[in-house]
Short mmCIF file of the C-alpha atoms (twelve columns), coordinates in Angstrom:
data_MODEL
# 
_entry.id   MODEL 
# 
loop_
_atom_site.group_PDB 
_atom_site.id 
_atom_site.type_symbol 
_atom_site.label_atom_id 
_atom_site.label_alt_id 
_atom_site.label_comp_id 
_atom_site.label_asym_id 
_atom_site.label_seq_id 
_atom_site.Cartn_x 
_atom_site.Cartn_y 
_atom_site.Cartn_z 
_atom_site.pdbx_PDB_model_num 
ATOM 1  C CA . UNK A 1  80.371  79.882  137.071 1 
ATOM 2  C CA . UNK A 2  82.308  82.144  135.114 1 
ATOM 3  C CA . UNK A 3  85.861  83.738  136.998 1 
ATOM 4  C CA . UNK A 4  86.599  86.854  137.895 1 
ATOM 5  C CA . UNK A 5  89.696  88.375  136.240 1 
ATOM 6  C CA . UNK A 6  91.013  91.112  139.372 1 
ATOM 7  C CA . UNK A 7  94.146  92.724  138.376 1 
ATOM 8  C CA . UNK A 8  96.700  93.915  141.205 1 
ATOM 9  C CA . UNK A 9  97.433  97.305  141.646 1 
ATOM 10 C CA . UNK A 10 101.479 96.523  140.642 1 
ATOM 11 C CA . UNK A 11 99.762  95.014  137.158 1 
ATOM 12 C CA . UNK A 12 97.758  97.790  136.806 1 
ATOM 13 C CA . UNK A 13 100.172 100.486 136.575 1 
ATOM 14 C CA . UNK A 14 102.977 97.845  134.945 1 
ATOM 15 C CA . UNK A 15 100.276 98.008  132.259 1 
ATOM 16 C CA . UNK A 16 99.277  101.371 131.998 1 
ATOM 17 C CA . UNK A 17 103.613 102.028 132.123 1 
ATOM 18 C CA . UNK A 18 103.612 100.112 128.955 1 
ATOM 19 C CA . UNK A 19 100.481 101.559 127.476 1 
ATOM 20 C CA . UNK A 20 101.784 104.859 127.954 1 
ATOM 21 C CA . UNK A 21 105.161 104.289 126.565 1 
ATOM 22 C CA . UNK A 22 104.253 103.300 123.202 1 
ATOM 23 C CA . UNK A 23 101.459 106.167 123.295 1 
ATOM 24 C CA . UNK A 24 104.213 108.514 123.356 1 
ATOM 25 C CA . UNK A 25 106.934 107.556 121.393 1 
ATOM 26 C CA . UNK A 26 104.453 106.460 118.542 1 
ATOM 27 C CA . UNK A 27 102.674 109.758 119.066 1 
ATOM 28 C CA . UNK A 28 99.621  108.025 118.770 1 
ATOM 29 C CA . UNK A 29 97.183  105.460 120.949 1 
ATOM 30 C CA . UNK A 30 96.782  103.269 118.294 1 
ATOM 31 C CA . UNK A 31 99.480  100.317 118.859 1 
ATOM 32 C CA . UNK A 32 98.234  100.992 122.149 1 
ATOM 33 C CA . UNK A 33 94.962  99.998  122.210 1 
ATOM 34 C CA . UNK A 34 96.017  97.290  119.821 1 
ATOM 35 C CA . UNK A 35 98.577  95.451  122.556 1 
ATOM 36 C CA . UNK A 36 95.851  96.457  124.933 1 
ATOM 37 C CA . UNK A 37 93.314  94.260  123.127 1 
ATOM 38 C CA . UNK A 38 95.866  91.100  122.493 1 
ATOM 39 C CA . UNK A 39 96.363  91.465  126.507 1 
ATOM 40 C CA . UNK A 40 93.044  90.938  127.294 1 
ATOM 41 C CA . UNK A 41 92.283  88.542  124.596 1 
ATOM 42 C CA . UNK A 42 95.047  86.572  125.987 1 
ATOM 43 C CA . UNK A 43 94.096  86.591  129.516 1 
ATOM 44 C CA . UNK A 44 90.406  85.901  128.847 1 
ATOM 45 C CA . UNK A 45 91.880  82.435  127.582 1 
ATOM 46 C CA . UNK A 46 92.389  82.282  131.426 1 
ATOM 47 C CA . UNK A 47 89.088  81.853  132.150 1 
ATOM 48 C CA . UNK A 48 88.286  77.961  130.189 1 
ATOM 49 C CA . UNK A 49 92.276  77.384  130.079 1 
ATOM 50 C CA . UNK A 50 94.064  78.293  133.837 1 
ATOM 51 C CA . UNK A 51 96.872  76.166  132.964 1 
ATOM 52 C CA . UNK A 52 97.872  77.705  129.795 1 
ATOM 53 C CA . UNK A 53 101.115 79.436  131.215 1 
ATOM 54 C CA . UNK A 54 104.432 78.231  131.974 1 
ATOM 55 C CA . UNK A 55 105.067 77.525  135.330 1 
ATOM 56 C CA . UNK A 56 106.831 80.293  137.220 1 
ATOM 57 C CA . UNK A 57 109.767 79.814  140.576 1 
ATOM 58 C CA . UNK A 58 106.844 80.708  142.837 1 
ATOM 59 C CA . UNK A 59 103.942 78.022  143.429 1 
ATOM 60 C CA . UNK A 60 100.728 78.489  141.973 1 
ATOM 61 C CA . UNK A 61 102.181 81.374  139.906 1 
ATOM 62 C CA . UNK A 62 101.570 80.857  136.217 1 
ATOM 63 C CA . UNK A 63 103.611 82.918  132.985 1 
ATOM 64 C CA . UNK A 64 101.864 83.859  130.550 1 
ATOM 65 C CA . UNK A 65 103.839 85.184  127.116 1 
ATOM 66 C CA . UNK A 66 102.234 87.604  125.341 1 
ATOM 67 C CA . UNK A 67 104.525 88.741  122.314 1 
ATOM 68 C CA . UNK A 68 107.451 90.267  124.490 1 
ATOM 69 C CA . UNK A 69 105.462 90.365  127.749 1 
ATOM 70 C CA . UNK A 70 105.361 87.846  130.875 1 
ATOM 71 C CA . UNK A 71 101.775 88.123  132.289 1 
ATOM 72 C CA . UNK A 72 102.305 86.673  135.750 1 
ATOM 73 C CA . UNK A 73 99.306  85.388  137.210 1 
ATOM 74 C CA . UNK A 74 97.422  82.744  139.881 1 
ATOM 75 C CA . UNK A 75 94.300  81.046  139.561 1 
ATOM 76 C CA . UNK A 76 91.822  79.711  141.848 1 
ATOM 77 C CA . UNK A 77 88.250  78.276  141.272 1 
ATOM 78 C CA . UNK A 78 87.103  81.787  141.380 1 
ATOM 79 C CA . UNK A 79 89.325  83.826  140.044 1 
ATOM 80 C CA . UNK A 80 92.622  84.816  137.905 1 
ATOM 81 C CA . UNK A 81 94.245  87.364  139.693 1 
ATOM 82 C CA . UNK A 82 97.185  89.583  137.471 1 
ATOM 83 C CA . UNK A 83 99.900  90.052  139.294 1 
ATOM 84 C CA . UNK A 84 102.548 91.870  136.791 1 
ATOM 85 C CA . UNK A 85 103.615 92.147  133.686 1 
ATOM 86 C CA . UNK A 86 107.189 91.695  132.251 1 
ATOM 87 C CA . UNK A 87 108.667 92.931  129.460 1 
ATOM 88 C CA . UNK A 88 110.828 90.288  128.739 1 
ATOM 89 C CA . UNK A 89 113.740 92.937  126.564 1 
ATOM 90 C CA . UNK A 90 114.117 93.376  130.406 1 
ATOM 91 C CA . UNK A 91 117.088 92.569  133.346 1 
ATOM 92 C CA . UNK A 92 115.655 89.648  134.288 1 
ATOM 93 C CA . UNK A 93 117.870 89.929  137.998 1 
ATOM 94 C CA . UNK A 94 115.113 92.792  138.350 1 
ATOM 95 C CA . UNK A 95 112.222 90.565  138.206 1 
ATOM 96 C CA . UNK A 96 110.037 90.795  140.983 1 
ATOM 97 C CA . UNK A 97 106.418 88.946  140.338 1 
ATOM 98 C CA . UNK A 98 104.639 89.218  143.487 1 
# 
């Protein structure tokens, strides 16, 4: 059975945040869509490989880095849930995952 890749609604608009950003200083969608695509490539690696991110302080939270981004993220047998995204040129003392 395949899982079910549910993205919170804090991912969500971390994502769209970041989408947007690069939308409008490049003037453009194009690296947009592009980072878009390496996301979800990334995260569809989920699916056969749960265990491919780093560990995180909270249990049975999982990072994965995706160029300069922190996809934060649980699994379970029938999902991978998204729970943020982190730009890692961030303050890290303003990380919150959950």
């Amino acid at each position: 059975m395949a899982k079910e890749i549910i993205w919170s609604h804090k991912a969500r608009i971390k994502l769209f945040a970041i989408l947007e950003f690069y939308a409008k200083r490049n003037g453009n969608k194009k690296f947009s869509s592009k980072l878009y695509q390496k996301f979800t490539k990334e995260i569809n690696l989920l699916v056969k490989h749960p265990e491919l991110g780093m560990r995180s302080p909270i249990e049975n939270v999982r990072g994965l880095i995706v160029l300069e981004y922190v996809i934060f993220y649980e699994s379970n047998e029938y999902q991978i849930i998204i729970h943020s995204i982190w730009p890692t040129k961030q303050n890290p003392d303003q990380l919150k995952i959950l």
